[in-house]
N, C-alpha and C positions, 0 to 999 in steps of 0.2 A: 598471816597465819603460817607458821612451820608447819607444812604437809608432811614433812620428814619425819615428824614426830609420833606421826599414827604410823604403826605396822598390823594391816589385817593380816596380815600371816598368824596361822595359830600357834607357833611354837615361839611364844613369846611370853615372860612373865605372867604372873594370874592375873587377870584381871575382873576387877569389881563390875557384877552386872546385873541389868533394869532387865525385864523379860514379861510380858503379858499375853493374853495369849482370850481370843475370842470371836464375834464373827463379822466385825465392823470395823476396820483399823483405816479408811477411806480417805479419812483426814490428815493423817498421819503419815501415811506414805506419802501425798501430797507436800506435807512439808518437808520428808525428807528427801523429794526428789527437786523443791526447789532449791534447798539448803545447804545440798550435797559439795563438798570438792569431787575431781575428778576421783573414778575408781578405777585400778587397774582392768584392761580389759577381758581378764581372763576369770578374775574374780566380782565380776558386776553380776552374774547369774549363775547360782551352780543348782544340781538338781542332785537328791542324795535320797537313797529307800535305804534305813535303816530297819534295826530291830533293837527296842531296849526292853532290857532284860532288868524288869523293875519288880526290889523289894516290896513285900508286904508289911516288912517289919522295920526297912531304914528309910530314913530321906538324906541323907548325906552322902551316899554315893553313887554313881550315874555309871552304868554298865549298858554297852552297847554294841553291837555287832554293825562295821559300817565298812564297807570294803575286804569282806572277810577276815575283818581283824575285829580281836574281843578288844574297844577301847573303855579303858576305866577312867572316870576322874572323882574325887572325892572335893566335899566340900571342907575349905580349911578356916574360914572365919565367914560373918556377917557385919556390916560395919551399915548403919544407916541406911537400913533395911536390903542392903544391894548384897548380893551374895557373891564371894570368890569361890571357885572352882580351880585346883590345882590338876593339871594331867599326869598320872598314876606312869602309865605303860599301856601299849598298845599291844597284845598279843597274838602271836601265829595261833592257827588251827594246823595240826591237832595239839590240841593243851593237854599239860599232862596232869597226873589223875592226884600228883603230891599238890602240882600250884590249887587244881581245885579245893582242895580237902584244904590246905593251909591255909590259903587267900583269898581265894575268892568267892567261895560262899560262905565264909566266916563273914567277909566286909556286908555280905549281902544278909548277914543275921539269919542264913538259912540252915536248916539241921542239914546234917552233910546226905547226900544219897548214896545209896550203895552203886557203886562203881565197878563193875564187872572184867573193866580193862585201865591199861596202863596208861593209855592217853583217851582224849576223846576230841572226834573230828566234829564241826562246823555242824552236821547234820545231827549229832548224834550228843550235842551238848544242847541243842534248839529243844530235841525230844523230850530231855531229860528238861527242862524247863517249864516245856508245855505240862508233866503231868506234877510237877514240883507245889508242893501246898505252899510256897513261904515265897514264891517269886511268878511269876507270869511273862512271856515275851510280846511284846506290842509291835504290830508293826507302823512304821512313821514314813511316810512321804513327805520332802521338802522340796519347794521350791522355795531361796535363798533368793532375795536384792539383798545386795549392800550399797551401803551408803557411808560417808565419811562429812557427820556434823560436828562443827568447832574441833575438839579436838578427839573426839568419838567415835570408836564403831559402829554403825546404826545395821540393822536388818529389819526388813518387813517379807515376812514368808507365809508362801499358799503350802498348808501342810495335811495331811490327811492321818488323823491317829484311829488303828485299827478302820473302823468304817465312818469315823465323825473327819467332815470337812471345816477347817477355820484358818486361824492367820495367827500368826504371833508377830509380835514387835520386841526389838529387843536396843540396849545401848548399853556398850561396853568398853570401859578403859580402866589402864590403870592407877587414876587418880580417880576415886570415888566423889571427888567435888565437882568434875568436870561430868562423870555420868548425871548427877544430880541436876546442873546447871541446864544438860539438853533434852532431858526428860521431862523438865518443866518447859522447856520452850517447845518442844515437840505438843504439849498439853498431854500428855500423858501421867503428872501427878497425882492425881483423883485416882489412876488405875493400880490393884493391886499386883506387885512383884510376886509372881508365879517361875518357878523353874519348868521343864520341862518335866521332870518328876511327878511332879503335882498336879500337872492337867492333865497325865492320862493317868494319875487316881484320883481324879474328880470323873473323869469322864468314864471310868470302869465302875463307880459307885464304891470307891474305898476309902474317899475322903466326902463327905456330906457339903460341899461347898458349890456353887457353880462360879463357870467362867465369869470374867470381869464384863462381857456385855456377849 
């Protein structure tokens, strides 16, 4: 195997990805902790409390607040049910009142809000969220493994959305035959390809579906 050929570092081409999300994944980590190549030591566990800032009205683009930066990524195709996510821009607080009004609650399909000032800071964009009819801010807690099977991404994470506790699984590269290949060998083809989008509007009651187990 060329190790060299995976880079989990995130600023790397899009990549095609498998993503499930429920409260049993036991098996699975199990194989990906036998399956594993070596992962760097600094990224084998990270721990991350986000806020995503989820449409009521799109599913194709993922806005989040994660280290005091607003990061955006939209979705650019579907290919064999794995979805690619291209990275937009990571932006400072405070943002200003033109990016909002142009960009970013356009992408978010939300009616624009009246804006009283010229930027708006961290605290005072969350506000305007919380009482916003057309978006909602969640809060997400992640604890992060990674794993590196064949020539794959792999993660299995303890995450907490709003007050529900569960795990997601996830496997991502940029050849959509090799995610396919280790999702089946992981036994995870029976489960459905959920983004994170979609499991906290299942779990907010905005999408009528439940988790995959």
């Amino acid at each position: 195997m060329n190790i060299n050929k995976i880079d989990i570092n995130e600023q790397t081409p899009p990549r095609y990805e498998y993503r499930t999300f429920g409260h049993n994944f036991s098996e699975t980590q199990r194989l990906m902790e036998e399956l594993t190549q070596p992962v760097p030591d600094d990224l084998k566990v990270r721990v991350f409390n986000e806020i995503y800032i989820v449409s009521k009205k799109a599913d194709n683009i993922n806005v989040k607040i994660r280290n005091d930066l607003l990061d955006v990524k939209k979705q650019i195709n579907i290919q064999n049910k794995l979805e690619r996510w291209d990275a937009v821009k990571k932006y400072e607080f405070p943002i200003s009142k033109d990016l909002l009004v142009n960009d970013i609650f356009p992408q978010l399909k939300a009616d624009i809000p009246l804006l009283k000032t010229d930027e708006l800071d961290l605290k005072g964009f969350i506000s305007i969220a919380k009482r916003h009819k057309d978006i909602m801010p969640i809060s997400v807690h992640k604890k992060r493994f990674a794993y590196l099977v064949n020539f794959t991404i792999c993660e299995f994470a303890d995450i907490i959305i709003g007050n529900d506790y569960l795990y997601t699984v996830s496997v991502e590269s940029t050849d959509p035959n090799e995610v396919i290949t280790t999702v089946d060998q992981l036994g995870l083809k029976e489960f459905e390809n959920i983004n994170y989008i979609q499991a906290i509007k299942r779990l907010n009651g905005l999408v009528k579906k439940p988790l995959v187990n």
